[in-house]
C-alpha positions in Angstrom: -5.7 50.2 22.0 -7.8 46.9 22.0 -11.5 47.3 20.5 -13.8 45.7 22.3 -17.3 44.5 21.5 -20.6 45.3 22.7 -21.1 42.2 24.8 -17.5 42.3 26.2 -18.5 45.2 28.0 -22.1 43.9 29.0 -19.5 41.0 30.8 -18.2 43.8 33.1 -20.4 45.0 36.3 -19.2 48.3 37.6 -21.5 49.4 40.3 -22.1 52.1 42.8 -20.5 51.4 46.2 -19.9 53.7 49.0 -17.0 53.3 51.9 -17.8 51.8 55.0 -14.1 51.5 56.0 -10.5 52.0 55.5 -7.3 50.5 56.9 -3.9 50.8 57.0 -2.1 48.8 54.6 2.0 48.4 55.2 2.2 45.1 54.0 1.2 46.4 50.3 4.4 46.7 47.8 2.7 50.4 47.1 1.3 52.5 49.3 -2.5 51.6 49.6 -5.1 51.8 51.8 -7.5 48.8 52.7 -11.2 49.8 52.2 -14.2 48.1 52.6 -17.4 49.1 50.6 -20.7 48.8 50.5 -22.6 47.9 47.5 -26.4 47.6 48.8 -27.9 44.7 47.6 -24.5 43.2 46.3 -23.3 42.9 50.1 -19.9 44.5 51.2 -16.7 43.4 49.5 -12.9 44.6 50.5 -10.2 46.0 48.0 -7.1 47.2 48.0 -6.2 50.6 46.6 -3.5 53.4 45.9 -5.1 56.0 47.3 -2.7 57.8 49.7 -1.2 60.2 47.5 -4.6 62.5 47.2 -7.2 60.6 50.1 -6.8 60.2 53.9 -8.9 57.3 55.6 -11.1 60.1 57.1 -11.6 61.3 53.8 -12.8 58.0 52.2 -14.8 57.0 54.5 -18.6 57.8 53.6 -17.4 58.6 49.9 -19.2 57.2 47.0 -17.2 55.7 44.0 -17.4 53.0 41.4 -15.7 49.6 40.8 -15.8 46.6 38.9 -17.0 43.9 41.1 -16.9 40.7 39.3 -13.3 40.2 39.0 -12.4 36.9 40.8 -10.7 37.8 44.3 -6.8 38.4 44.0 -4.5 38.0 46.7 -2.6 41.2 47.4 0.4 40.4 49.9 -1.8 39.2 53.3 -5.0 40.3 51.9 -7.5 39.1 49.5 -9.2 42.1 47.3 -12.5 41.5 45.9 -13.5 43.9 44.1 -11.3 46.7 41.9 -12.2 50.5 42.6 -11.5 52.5 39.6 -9.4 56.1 39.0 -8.2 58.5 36.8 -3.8 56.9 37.0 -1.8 59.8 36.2 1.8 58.9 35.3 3.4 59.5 38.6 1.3 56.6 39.7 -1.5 59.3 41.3 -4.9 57.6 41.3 -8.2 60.3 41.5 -11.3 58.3 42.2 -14.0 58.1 39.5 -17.2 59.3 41.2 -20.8 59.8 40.3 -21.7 63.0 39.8 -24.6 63.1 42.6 -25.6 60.4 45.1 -26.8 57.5 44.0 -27.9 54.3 45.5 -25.7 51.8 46.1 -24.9 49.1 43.6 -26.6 50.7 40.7 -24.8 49.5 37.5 -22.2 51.9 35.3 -23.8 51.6 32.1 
């Protein structure tokens, strides 16, 4: 595991966001799901995630979770993501979202 200091993480702005939408998304090499969130003040930004084992799109949609959202955007076969939504990766590949643990406004920094 790679230490990392005190300012590296300061670099890294994970924030509140809740989902506004989700979309279909078969031209991923993975199953994943196309979601766009908002981040209140931060505007909305899109991602792509693998979230179809456990989530449906009904279910995601109106859910809070967190992301890092200063990652430069990565192109992800036709789509560009923008942001990277963050889970619990099991070893078969299973991602659980990482929540807050009560609403919360959206954007508010991980800290």
């Amino acid at each position: 595991m790679n230490t990392l200091t005190w300012a590296d993480f300061e670099k890294v702005e994970i924030r509140t966001g809740t989902v506004v939408a989700v979309e279909a998304f078969p031209q991923a090499r993975k199953p994943a799901y196309k979601l766009t969130i908002d981040f209140g003040t931060l505007g909305t930004k899109r991602t792509s995630a693998q979230l179809t084992r456990l989530y449906q799109p009904e279910d995601l949609v109106g859910k809070q979770l967190v992301a890092v959202v200063n990652f430069p955007p990565k192109q992800i076969a036709t789509f560009m993501s923008e942001c990277l939504v963050l889970g619990a990766v099991a070893d078969d590949g299973t991602v659980t979202l990482l929540q807050t643990e009560r609403p919360t406004e959206n954007g508010l920094r991980i800290a």
